[in-house]
C-alpha positions as CSV (number, residue, x, y, z in Angstrom):
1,X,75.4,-133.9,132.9
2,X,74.3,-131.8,135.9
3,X,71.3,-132.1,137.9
4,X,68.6,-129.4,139.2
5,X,68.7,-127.9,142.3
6,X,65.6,-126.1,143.8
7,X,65.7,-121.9,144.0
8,X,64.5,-120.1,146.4
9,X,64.0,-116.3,145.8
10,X,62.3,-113.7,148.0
11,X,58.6,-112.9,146.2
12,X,58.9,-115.6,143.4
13,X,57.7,-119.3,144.0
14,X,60.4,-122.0,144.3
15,X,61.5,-124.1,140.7
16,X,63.8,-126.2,139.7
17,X,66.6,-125.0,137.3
18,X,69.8,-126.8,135.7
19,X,72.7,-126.2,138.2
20,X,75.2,-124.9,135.1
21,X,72.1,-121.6,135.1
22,X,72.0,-121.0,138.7
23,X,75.1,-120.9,140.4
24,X,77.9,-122.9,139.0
25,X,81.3,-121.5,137.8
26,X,83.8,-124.2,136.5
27,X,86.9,-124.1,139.0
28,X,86.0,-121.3,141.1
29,X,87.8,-122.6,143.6
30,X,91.0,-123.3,142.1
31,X,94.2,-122.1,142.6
32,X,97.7,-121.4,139.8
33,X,101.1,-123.3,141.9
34,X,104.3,-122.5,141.5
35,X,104.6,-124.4,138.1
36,X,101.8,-122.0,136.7
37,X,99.2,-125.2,136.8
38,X,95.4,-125.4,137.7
39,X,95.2,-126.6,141.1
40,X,91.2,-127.1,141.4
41,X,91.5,-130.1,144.1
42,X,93.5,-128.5,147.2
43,X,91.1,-125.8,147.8
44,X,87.9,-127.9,147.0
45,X,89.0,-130.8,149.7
46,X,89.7,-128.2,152.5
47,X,85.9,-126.5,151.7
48,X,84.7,-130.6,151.3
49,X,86.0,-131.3,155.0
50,X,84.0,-127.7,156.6
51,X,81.1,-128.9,154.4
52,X,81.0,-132.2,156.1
53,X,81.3,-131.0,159.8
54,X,78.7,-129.0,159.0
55,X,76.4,-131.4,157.6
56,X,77.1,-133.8,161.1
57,X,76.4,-130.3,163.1
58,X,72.9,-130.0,161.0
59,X,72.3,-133.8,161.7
60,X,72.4,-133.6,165.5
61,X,70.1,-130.2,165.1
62,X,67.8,-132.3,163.1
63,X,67.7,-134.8,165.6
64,X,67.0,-132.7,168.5
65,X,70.9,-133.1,169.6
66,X,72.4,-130.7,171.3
67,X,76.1,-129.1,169.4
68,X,79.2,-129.3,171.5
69,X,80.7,-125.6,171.1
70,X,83.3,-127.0,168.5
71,X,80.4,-128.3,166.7
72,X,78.8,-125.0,167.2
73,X,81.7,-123.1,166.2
74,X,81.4,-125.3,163.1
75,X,77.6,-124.7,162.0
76,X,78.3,-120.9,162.4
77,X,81.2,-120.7,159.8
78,X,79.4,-123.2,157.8
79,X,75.8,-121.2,157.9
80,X,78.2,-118.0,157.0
81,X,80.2,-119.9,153.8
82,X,79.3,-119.0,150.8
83,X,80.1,-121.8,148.0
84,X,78.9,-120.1,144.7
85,X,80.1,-117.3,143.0
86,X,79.0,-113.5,144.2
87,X,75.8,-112.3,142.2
88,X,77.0,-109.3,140.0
């Protein structure tokens, strides 16, 4: 069902491990509305749309493109986000 992702910890060589034992928390994002139901799309699609200006920002850097400043302004939240639960 999921995939693996590569880890990358300070002192210990990279690996592969399932996603579900790294960082993955079923509707972590999701929001109760009014009627007391699960909302776990709103949230996620407003994240989804950051994610993806981010990803055109890294393009251009990967191309040797210079950012616009809203493109800038972009990579810098997106750099900052932080899209997995906090380690306890």
């Amino acid at each position: 069902m999921w995939g693996l992702i590569w880890i990358y910890e300070k002192g210990k060589a990279p690996r592969k491990a399932p996603v579900a034992d790294t960082g993955m928390e079923i509707d972590l994002y999701a929001l109760t509305d009014k009627d007391g139901k699960l909302d776990n799309e709103t949230l996620e699609a407003e994240l989804g749309k950051i994610d993806n200006k981010g990803a055109a920002a890294i393009h251009k850097l990967e191309r040797g493109t210079l950012l616009g400043l809203a493109l800038t302004k972009v990579f810098i939240v997106v750099t900052r986000l932080r899209r997995s639960p906090p380690v306890s």
